[in-house]
C-alpha positions as MATLAB code, in Angstrom:
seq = 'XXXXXXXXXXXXXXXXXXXXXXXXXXXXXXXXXXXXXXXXXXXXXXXXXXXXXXXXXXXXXXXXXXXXXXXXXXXXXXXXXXXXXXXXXXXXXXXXXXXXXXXXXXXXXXXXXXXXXXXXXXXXXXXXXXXXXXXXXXXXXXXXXXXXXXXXXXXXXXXXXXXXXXXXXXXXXXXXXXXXXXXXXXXXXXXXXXXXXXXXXXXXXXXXXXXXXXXXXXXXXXXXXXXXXXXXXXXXXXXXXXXXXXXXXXXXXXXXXXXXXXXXXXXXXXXXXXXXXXXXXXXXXXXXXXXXXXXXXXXXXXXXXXXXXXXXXXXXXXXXXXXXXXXXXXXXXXXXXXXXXXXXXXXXXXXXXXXXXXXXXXXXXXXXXXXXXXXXXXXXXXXXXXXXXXXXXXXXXXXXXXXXXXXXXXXXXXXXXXXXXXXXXXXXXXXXXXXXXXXXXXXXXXXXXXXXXXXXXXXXXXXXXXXXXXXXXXXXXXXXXXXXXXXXXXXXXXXXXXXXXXXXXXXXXXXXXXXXXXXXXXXXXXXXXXXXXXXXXXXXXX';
ca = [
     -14.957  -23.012   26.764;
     -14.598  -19.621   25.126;
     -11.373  -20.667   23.704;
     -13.006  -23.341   22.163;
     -16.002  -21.764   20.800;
     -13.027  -19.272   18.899;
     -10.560  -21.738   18.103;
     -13.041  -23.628   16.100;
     -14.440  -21.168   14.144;
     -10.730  -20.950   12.878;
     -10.625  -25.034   12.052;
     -12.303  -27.411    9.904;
     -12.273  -30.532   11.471;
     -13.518  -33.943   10.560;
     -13.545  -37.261   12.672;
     -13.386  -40.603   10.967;
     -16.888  -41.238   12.076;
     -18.626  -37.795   10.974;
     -20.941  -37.966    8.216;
     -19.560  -35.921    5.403;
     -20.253  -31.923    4.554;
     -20.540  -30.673    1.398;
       8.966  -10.614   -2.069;
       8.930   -9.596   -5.930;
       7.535  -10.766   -9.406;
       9.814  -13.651  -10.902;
       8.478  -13.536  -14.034;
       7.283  -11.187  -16.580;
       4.375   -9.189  -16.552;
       1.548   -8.824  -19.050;
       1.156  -12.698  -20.083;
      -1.842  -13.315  -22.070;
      -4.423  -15.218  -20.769;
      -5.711  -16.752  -24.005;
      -4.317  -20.468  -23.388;
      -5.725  -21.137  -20.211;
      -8.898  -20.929  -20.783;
      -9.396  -25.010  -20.796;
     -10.738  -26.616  -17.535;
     -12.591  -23.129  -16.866;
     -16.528  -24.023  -16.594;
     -19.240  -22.326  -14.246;
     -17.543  -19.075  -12.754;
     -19.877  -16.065  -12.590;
     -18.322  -12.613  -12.456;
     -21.354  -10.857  -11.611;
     -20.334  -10.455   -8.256;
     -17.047   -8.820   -9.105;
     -18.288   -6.445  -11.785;
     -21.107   -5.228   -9.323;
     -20.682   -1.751   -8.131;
     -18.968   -2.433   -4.523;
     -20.975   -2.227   -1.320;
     -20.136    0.871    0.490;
     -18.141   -0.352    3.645;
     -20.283    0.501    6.946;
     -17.748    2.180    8.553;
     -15.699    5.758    8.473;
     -11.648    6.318    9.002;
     -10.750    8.425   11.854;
      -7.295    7.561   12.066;
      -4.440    7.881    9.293;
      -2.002    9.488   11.275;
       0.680    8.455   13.507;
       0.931    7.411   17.058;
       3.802    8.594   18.845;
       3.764    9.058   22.847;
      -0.438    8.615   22.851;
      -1.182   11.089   20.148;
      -1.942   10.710   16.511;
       0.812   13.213   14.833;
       1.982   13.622   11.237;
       5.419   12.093   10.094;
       7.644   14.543   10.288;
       8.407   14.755    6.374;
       4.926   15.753    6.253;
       4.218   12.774    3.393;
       1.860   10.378    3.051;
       1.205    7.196    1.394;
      -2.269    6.206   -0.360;
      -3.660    2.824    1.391;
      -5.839    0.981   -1.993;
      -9.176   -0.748   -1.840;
      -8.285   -4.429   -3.478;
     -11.936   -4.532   -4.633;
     -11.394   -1.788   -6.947;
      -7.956   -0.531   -6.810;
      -9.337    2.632   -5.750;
      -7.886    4.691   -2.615;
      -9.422    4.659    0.392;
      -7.308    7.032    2.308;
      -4.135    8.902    2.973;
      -1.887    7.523    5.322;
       1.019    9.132    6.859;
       4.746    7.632    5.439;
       6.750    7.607    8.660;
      10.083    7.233    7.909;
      14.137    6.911    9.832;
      13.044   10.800   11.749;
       9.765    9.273   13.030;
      11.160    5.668   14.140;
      13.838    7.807   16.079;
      11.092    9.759   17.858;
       9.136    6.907   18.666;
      11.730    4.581   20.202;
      12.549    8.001   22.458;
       8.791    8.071   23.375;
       8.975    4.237   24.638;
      12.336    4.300   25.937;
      11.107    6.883   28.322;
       7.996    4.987   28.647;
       9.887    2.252   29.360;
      12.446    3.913   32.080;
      10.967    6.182   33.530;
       7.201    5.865   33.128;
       4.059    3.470   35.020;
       3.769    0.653   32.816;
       6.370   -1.726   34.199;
       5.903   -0.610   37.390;
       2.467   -1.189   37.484;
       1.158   -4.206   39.887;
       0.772   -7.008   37.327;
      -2.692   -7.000   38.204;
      -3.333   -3.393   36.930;
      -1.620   -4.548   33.464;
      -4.178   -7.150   33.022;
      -7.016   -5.393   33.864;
      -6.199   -2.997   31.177;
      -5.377   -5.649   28.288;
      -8.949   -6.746   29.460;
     -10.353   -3.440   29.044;
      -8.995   -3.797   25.594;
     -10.438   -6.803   25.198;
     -14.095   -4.942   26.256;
     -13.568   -2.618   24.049;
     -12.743   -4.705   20.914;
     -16.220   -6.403   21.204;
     -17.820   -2.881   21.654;
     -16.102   -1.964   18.204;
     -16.321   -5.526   16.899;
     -17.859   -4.416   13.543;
     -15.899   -1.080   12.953;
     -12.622   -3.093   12.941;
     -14.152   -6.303   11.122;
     -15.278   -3.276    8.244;
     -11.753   -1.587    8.140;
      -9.707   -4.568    7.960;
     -11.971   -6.025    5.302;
     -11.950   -2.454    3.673;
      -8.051   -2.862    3.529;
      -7.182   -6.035    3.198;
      -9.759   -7.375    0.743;
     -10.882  -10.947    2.928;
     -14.500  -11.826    3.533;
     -16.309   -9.437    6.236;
     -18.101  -12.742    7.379;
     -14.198  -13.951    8.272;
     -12.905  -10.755    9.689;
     -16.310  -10.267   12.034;
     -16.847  -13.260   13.071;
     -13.592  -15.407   13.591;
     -10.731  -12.505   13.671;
     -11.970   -9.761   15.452;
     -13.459  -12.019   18.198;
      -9.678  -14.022   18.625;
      -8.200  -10.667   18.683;
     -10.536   -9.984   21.537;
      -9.578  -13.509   23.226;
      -5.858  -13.344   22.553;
      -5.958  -10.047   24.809;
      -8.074  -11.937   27.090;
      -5.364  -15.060   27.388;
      -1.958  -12.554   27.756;
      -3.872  -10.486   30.662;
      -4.252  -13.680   32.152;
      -0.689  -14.654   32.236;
       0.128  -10.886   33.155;
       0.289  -11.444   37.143;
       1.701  -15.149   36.548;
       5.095  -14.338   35.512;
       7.791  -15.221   37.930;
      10.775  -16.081   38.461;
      12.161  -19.303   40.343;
      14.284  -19.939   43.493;
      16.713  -21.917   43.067;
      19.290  -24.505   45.214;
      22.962  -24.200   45.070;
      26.087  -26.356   46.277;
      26.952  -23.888   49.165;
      25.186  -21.482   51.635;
      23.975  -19.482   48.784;
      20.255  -17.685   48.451;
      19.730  -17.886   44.425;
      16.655  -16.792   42.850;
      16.234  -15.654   39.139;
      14.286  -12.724   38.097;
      11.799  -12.474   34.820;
      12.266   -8.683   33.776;
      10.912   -7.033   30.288;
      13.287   -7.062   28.376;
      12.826   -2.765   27.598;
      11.606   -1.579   23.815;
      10.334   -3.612   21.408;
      10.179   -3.615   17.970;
       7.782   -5.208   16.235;
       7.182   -5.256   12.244;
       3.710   -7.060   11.234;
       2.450   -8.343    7.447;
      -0.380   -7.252    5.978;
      -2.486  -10.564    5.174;
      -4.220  -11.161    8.920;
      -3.494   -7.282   10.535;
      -5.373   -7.615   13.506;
      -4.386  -11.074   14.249;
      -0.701   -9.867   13.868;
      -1.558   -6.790   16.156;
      -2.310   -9.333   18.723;
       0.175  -11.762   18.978;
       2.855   -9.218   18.683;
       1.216   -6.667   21.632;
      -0.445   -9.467   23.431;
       2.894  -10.847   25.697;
       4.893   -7.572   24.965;
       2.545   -5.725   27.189;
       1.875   -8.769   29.358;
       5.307   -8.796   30.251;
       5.477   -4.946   30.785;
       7.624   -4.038   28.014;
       7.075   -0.631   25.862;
       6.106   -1.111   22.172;
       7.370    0.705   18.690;
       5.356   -1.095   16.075;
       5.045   -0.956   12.349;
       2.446   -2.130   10.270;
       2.654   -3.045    6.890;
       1.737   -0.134    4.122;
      -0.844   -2.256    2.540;
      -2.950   -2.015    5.333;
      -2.352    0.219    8.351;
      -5.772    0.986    9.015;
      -7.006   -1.420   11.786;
      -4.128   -1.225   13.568;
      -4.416    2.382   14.490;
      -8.122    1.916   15.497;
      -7.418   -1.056   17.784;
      -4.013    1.134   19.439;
      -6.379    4.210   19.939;
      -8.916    1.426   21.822;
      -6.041    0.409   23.746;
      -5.445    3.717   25.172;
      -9.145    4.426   26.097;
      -8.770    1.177   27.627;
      -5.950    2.837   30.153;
      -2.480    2.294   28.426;
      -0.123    4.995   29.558;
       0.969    7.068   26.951;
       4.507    6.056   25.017;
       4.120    2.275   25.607;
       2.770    1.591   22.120;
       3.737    3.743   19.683;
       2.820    3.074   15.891;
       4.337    4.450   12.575;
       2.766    3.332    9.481;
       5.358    3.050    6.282;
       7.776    1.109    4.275;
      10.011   -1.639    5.153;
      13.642    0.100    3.185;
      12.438    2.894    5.816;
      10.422    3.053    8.542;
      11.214   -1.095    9.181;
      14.937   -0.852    8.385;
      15.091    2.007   10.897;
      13.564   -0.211   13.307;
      15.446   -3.139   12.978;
      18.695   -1.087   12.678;
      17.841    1.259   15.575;
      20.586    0.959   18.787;
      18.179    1.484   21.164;
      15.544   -1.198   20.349;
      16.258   -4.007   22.734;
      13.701   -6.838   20.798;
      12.588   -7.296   17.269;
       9.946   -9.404   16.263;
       9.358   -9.833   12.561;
       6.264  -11.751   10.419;
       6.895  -11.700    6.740;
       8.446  -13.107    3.843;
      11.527  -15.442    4.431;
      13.685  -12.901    2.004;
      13.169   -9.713    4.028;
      13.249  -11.868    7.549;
      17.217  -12.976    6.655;
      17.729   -8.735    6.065;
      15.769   -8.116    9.314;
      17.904  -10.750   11.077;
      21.119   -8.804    9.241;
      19.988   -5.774    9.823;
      19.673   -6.921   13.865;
      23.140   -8.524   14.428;
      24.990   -5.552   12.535;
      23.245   -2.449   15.041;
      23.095   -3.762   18.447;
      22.788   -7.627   18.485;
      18.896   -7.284   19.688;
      17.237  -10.840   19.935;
      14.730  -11.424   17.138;
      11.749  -13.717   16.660;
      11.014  -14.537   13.301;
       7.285  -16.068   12.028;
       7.854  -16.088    7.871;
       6.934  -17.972    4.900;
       6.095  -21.614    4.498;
       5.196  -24.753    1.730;
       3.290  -26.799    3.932;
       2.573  -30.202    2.818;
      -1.204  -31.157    2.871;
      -1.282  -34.911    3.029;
      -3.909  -37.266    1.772;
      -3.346  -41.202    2.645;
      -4.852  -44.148    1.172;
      -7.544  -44.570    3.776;
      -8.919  -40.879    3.776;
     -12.465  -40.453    3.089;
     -12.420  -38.480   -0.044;
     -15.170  -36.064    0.093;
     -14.410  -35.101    3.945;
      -9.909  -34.921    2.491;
     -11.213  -32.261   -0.054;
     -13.516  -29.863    1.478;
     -10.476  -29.633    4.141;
      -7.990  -29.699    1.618;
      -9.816  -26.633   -0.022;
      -9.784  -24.660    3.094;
      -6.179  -25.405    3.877;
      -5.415  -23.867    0.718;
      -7.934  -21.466   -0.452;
      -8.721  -19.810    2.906;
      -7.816  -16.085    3.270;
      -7.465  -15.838   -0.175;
      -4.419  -18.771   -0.286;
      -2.810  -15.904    1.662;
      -1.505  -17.708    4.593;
       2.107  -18.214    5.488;
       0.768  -21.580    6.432;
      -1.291  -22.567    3.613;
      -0.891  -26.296    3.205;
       0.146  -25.278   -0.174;
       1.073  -28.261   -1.322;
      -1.266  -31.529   -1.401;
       0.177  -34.778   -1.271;
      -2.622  -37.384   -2.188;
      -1.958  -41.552   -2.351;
      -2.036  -42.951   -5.793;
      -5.267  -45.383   -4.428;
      -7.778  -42.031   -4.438;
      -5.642  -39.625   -6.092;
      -7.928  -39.320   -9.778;
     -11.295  -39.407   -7.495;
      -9.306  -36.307   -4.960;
      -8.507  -34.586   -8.168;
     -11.486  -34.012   -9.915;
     -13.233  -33.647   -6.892;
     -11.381  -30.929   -5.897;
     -11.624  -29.566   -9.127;
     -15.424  -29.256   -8.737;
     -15.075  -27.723   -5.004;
     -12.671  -24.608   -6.742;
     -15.234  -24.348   -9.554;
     -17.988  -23.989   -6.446;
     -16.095  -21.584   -4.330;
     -17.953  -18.190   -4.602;
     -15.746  -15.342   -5.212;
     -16.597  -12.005   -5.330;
     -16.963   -8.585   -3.053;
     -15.616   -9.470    0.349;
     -19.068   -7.465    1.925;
     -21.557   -9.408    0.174;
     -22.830  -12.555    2.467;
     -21.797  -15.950    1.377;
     -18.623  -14.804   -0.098;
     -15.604  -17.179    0.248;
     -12.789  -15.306   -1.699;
     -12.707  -11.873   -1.893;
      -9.561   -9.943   -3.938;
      -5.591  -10.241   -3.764;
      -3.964   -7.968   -1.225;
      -2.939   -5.660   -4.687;
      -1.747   -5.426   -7.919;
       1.927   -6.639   -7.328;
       0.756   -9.849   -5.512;
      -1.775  -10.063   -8.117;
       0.785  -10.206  -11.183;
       2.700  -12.572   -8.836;
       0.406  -15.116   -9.009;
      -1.108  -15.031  -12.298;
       2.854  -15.194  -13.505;
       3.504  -18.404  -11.203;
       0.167  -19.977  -12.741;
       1.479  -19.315  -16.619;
       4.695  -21.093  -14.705;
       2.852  -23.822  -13.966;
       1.099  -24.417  -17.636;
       4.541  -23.632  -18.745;
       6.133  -26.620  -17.075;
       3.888  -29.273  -17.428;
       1.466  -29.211  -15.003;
      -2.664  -29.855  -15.696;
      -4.646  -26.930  -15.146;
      -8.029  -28.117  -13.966;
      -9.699  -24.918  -13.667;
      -8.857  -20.994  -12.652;
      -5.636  -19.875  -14.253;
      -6.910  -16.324  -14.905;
      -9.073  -13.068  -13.423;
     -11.994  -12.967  -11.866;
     -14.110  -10.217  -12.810;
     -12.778   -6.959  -14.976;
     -11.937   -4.650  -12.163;
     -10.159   -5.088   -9.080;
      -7.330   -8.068   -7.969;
      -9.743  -10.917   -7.742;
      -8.283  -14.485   -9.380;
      -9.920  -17.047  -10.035;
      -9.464  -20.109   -7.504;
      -7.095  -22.622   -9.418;
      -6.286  -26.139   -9.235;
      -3.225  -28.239  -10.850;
      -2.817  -31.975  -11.328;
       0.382  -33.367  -12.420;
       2.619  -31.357  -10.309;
       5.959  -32.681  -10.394;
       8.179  -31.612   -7.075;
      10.728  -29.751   -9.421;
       8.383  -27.104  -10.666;
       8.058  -23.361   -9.495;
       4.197  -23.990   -8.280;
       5.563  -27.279   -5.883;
       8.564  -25.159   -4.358;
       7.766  -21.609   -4.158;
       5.287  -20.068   -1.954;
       3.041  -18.488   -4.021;
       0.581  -16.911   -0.967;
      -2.634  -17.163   -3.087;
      -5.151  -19.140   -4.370;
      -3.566  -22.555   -6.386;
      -3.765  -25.894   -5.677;
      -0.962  -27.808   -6.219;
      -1.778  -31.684   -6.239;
       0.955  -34.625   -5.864;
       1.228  -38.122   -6.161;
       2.496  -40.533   -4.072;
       2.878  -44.237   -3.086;
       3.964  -45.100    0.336;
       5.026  -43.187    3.753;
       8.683  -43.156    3.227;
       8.185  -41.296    0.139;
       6.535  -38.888    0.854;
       8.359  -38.084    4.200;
      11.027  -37.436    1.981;
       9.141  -35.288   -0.267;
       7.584  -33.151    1.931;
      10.733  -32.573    3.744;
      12.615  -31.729    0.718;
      12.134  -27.902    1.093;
      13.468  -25.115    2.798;
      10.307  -24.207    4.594;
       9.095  -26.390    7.830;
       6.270  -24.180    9.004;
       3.650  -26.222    9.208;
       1.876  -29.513    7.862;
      -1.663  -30.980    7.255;
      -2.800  -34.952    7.987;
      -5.352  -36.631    6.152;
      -6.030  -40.127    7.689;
      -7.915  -42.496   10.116;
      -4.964  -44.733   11.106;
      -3.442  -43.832   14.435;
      -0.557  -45.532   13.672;
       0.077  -43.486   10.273;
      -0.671  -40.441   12.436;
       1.898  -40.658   14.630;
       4.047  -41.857   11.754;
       4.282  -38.970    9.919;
       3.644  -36.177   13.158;
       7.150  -37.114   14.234;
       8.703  -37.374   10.831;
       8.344  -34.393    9.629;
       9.796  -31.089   10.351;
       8.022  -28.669   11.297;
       6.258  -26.010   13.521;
       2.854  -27.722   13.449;
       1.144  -30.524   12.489;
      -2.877  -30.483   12.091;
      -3.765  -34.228   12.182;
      -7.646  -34.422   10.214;
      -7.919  -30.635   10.954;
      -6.003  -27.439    9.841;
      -5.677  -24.134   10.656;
      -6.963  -24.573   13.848;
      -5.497  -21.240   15.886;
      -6.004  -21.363   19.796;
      -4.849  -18.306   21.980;
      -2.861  -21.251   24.066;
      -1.443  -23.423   21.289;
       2.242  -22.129   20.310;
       3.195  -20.946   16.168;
       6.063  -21.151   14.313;
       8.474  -23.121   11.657;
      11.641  -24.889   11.596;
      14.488  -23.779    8.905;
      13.764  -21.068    6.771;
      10.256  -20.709    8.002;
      11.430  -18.872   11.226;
      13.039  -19.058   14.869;
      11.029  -18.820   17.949;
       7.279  -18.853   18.803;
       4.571  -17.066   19.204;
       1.096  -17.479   21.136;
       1.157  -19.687   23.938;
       3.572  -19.665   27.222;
       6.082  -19.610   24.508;
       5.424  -16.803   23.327;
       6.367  -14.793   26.645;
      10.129  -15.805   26.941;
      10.645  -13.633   23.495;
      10.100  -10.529   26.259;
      11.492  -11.339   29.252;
      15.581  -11.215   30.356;
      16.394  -13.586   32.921;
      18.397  -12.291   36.001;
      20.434  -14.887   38.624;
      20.823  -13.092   42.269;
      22.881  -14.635   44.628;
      23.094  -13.912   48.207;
      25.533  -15.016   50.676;
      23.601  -17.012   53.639;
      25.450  -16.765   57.047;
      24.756  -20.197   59.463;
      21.986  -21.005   57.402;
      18.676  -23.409   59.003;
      19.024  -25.373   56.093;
      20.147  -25.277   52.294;
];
């Protein structure tokens, strides 16, 4: 029940009988705004010229984690982590960097050899993780104010749906902690065969900066579960909740050197990682362009096994029977949610011919609706871009999309005169061969498509590289299961989206990744298997 009451805070679902509810820049910087200021109508910046609400919470940690203590990098340097509200700093952080990697995969490959955790009774492993999980509800609104602090989403978001599934993804892997086991097995001969589930030793694990916490978790959760030790980085946009949920993991009773953190940037403190001969696993969320140098970077040092969760173009579809009010309010949140920041934003919307002009300007008015404005205020929906980079990104892929031919029906431009807020945008028109239908953009645009039957747009939507995940708009059963099996990819929400259990398994086909994560799934990325065979002398039986 608990993992329902989570899960659907996560998910906007709608059944047919519900009454309805309301990796760098690729083009130039510095546009001008000037032409885009058509199909703009109601948006009030008040909320984003306000003077921002001063976050209810302090920041105790900046440093390192190596071997259970916070510690400086050994350069001594350190890295300014920005406020996206304001582009102001909020604190220094310390840049680890090749010297500090190396001393933390020392610190767990002792931890890992010589030290308690994997020789801890299973049952002692979970009852820590659920320690954690105690703890995480005690400091519910400390890490709900830091990752909103850093990362710029809605406080309402982080508080109430992230922080609590961070809490229940620690609660599902200490369940599975004193469940993993091996198998016996029969053989043609007098032969005693059993395999063996062992941790697979250090593992490295490199997480993005657009859902932190949620990233912390489904990177620790089976890692520890399984008993392996831990060298993580986080991303240098927002390192800040991670170090307050690792220090919470250690008053929860983690020995010291298991999980060891080092905050810095991917060409050094990740490289090192991924590079390093004595990491044994890598797992990797991020953009499709730095997962292929991960992968490289993995098979060239010491051929470690590497799980990959990266970007995505997932087709929202919209069929001729959809209701249209309930297909746009859920189109909006597959898009807009987290800021359009979502590997699995269903970034694309595919809507039949038969409602497509009613969809349109209907989700026009929904973007025009959407409040934007300082992630701490109540009722806020959007708060600011991650920074100024992804910022320019996506203002240069909307002049991309006026540039090519697409309608802009509103947004296109800032939000507000200070910080990296944009306004929430929506394109008609959108022909399959423009930048805004193919690239991930990983903010807030709309991109809506026409089509005319199944087959075609099967085709379409499976005529990218990405195959992460997929949305399905539609009260036909039949159509359902149509298009669930015909297209490729990870997941496929049918009259739902974004719906994130601890249980239900995450990840893409082709470019959008290998391997999964959450779920049972999740736990074969840390774990060897070992066949033992014994002889059996004048056995009973075979």
């Amino acid at each position: 029940m608990a993992s329902w009451r989570i899960s659907s805070l996560l998910s906007r679902s709608f059944s047919s009988s519900s009454s309805s509810s309301s990796s760098a820049t690729l083009f130039s910087r510095g546009r001008s705004t000037s032409n885009l200021s058509r199909g703009i109508y109601k948006y009030s910046t008040a909320a984003a010229v306000e003077d921002p609400i001063n976050p209810p919470v302090k920041v105790n940690y900046t440093q390192l984690l190596i071997g259970g203590q916070f510690v400086d990098a050994a350069s001594g340097k350190t890295f300014q982590t920005l406020d996206p509200r304001t582009g102001d700093v909020i604190a220094n952080v310390a840049e680890g960097d090749a010297e500090d990697v190396n001393r933390a995969v020392a610190t767990a490959r002792k931890a890992f050899d010589e030290g308690p955790w994997p020789r801890m009774a299973a049952y002692e492993r979970q009852r820590v993780l659920l320690r954690f999980a105690d703890l995480i509800e005690q400091h519910n609104d400390e890490l709900a104010a830091l990752e909103t602090w850093d990362n710029g989403k809605p406080y309402e978001q982080a508080a109430k749906i992230e922080v609590p599934m961070l809490a229940r993804l620690m609660r599902y892997y200490a369940g599975w902690a004193d469940k993993i086991h091996g198998l016996t097995v029969p053989a043609d001969g007098p032969y005693h065969v059993q395999t063996l589930h062992e941790p697979i030793g250090v593992a490295g694990q490199i997480i993005p900066w657009n859902f932190p916490l949620l990233m912390f978790a489904w990177k620790v959760g089976p890692a520890l579960a399984c008993g392996n030790a831990i060298v993580m980085k986080t991303a240098e946009q927002t390192p800040l909740s991670a170090l307050f949920a690792a220090k919470l993991l250690h008053e929860a009773g983690l020995p010291s050197g298991v999980l060891n953190v080092v905050s810095g940037f991917g060409p050094t403190a990740g490289a090192a990682i991924a590079s390093h001969m004595d990491v044994d696993k890598l797992a990797f969320t991020g953009s499709t362009a730095t997962g292929k140098v991960v992968l490289q970077l993995a098979a060239k040092s010491n051929l470690k096994p590497v799980t990959l969760e990266l970007g995505g173009k997932s087709p929202f579809i919209v069929c001729e029977d959809a209701d249209v009010d309930k297909a746009v309010e859920l189109a909006h949140f597959a898009l807009f949610f987290n800021q359009g920041q979502c590997c699995c934003a269903g970034s694309r919307t595919f809507v039949h011919e038969r409602v497509y002009d009613e969809f349109v300007e209907k989700a026009k008015a929904r973007a025009v609706n959407r409040s934007v404005g300082d992630p701490f205020k109540g009722g806020i929906e959007q708060g600011p871009q991650i920074d100024s980079d992804q910022f320019d990104k996506i203002l240069n892929y909307i002049n991309s999309g006026i540039e090519s031919g697409a309608t802009l029906e509103t947004g296109g431009e800032r939000f507000g005169n200070k910080g990296y807020f944009i306004k929430p945008t929506v394109f008609s028109n959108v022909k399959d061969d423009m930048l805004i239908a193919k690239d991930e953009i990983f903010g807030p645009v709309q991109t809506i498509l026409k089509f005319k039957d199944l087959d075609e747009v099967i085709r379409r939507a499976n005529s990218t590289p990405y195959g992460l995940a997929a949305g399905v708009f539609t009260h036909n059963i039949d159509t359902a299961n149509t298009l669930t099996r015909a297209l490729r990819v990870g997941t496929v929400w049918v009259n739902c989206f974004d719906t994130f259990d601890a249980a239900i398994p995450f990840g893409g086909y082709k470019m959008s990744g290998q391997g999964r994560e959450k779920g049972i799934y999740s736990l074969n990325n840390y774990l060897q298997v070992k066949a033992v065979v014994t002889p059996l002398h004048n056995p009973a039986w075979l």
